[in-house]
C-alpha positions in Angstrom: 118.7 134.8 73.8 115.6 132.6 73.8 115.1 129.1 75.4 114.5 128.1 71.9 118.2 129.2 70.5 119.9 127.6 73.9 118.5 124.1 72.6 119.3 124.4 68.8 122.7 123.2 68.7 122.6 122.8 65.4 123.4 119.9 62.4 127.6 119.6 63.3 127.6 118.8 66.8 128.6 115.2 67.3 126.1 112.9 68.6 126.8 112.1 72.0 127.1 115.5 73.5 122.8 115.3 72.3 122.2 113.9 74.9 123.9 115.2 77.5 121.2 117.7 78.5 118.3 114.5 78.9 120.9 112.6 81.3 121.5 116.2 83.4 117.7 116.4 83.7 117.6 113.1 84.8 119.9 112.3 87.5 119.1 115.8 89.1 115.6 114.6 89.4 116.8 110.5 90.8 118.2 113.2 93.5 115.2 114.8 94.3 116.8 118.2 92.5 114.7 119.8 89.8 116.4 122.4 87.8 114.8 125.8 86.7 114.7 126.3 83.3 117.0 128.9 83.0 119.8 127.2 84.6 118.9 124.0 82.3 119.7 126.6 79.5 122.9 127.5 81.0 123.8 124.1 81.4 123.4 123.4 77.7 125.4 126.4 75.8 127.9 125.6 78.6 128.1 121.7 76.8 127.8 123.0 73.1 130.5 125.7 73.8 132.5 122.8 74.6 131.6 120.5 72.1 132.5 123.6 69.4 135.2 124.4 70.5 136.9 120.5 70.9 135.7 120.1 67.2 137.5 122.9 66.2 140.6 122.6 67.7 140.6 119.0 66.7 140.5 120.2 62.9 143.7 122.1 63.5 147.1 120.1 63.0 149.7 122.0 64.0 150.7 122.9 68.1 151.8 126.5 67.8 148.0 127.5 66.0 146.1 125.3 68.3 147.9 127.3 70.9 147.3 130.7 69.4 143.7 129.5 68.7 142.9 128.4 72.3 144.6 131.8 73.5 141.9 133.9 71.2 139.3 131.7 73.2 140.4 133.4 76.0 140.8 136.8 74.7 137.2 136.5 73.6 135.4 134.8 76.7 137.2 137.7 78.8 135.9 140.7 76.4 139.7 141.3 74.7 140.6 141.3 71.4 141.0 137.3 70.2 144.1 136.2 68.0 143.3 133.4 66.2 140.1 134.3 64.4 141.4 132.4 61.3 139.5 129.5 63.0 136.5 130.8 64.7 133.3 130.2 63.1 130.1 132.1 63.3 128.8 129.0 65.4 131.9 129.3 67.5 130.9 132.7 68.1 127.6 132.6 68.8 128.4 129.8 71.7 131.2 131.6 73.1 128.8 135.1 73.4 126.0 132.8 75.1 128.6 131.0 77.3 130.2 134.4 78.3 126.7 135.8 79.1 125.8 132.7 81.4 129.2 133.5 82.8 128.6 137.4 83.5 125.0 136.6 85.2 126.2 133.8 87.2 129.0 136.0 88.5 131.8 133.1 88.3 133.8 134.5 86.0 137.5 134.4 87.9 137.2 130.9 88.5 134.9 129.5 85.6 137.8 131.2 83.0 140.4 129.6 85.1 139.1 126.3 84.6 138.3 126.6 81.0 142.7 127.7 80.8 143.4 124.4 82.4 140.8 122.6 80.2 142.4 123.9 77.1 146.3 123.1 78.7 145.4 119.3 79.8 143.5 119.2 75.9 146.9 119.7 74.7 148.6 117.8 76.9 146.2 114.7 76.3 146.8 115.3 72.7 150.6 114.3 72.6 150.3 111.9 75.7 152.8 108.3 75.0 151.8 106.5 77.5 149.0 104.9 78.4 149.2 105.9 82.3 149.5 109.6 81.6 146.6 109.5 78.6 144.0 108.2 81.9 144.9 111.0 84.3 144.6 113.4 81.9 141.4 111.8 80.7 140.1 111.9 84.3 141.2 115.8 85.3 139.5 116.4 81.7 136.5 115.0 83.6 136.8 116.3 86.9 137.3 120.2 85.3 134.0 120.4 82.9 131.6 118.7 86.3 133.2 121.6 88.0 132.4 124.3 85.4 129.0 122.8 85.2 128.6 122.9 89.3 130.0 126.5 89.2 126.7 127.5 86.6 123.9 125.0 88.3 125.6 124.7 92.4 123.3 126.8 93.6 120.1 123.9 93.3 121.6 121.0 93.8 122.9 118.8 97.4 126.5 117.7 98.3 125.3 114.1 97.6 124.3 115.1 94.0 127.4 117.0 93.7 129.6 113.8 94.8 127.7 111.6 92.6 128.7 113.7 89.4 131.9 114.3 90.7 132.6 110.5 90.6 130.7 110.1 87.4 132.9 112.8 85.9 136.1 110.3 85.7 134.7 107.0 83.9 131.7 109.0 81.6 134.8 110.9 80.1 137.2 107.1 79.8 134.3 105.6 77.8 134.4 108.3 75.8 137.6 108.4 75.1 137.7 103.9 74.6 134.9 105.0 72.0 136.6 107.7 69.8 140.1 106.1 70.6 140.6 104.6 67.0 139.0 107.6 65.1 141.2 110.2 67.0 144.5 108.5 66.7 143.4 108.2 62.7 142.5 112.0 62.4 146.0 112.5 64.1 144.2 113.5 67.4 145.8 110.8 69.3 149.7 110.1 69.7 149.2 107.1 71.4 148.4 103.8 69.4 145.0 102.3 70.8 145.9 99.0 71.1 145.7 96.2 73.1 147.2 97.3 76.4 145.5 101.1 76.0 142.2 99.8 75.8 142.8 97.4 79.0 144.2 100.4 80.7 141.7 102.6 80.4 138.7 100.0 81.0 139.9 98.5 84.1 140.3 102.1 85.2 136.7 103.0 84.3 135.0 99.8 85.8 136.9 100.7 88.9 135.3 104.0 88.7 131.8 103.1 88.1 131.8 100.3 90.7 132.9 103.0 93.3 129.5 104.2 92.3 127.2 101.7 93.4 127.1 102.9 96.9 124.6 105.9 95.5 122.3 103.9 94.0 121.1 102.0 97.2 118.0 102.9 97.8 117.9 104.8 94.8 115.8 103.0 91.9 115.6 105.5 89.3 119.2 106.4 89.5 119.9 102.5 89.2 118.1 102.1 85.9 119.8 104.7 84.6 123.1 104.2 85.1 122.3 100.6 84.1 121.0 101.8 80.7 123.7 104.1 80.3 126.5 101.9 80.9 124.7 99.1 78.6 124.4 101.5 75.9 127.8 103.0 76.2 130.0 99.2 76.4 127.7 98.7 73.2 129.5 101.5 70.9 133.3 100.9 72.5 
């Protein structure tokens, strides 16, 4: 696989996984960290793995094949025979593959597959969540489980400050995402629970909490500042 193919994620993925690699490359550097290429590589079929496979599963409707599809992932990222290939895609494929590589070289594959099993349960779980307490902590361990795949792939160059800082990121970057696709997912029957009113204050008090607990990195720390300030500008924009 060539640098080239790592950073072609091609016409489907949606927008704001784009870019995800740009704001890796960034704060690593407001840290003082600057990643090797490879690992940069790494990092991004690790996000467009994800991003295919949340897009797929969100196109299927009923439980049981979700299931059975999520199951195959497994089958597949661990070399066994998936079930479930009705849904895979070539692209789907060709990420997992990559991802399963990055896995092999990195030598983290007990613990990296583990995590991606609890990703796909809590996905589920978020999925038929009623209440608007139960949607947010499955919102946050959503968050808390993809930094720590990501640490698992690039740990070995970056600090314990860096690795907080992301960390805590983890928890309100994934709440504005959900505020943002809230509507369209409970349309596209991806969402049980009705975005109303009290959902949206929920999970917005719960991610300015978050990202207040933040400022303590940023003293002292100019770059960081103007990025989280242009982030969080950008993101209250599109909610």
């Amino acid at each position: 696989m060539s640098g080239d193919e790592a950073f072609n994620p091609g016409s489907n993925v949606r927008p704001e996984y784009l870019k995800l690699p740009g704001d890796l490359v960034a704060l690593a550097r407001s840290f003082g960290i600057e990643l090797p290429d490879q690992y940069l590589r790494d990092a991004v079929v690790l996000t467009f793995s994800i991003e295919c496979l949340d897009r797929l599963l969100d196109a299927i409707e009923a439980s049981g094949e979700r299931a059975r599809f999520s199951a195959g992932v497994m089958d597949y990222l661990q070399g066994r025979r998936p079930g479930g290939v009705c849904y895979f895609t070539e692209e789907l494929f060709g990420w997992l593959s990559r991802l399963r590589e990055v896995v092999e070289r990195h030598q983290i594959a007990q613990r990296f597959y583990q995590i991606v099993d609890e990703l796909l349960d809590n996905s589920e779980q978020m999925r038929t969540e009623r209440t608007a307490t139960g949607f947010v902590n499955c919102a946050l361990r959503e968050g808390r489980l993809m930094v720590e795949l990501l640490l698992l792939i690039i740990g070995e160059f970056t600090t314990t400050r860096f690795n907080d800082f992301i960390r805590r990121l983890s928890e309100p970057a994934n709440l504005i995402d959900k505020l943002r696709d809230a509507r369209r997912d409970y349309a596209a029957g991806e969402l049980a629970l009705k975005p109303g009113l009290w959902f949206r204050l929920c999970l917005s008090c719960e991610m300015f909490r978050r990202v207040f607990c933040l400022a303590r990195f940023c003293v002292g720390n100019r770059r960081l500042l103007a990025w989280g300030f242009r982030s969080l500008v950008a993101e209250v924009k599109l909610v």
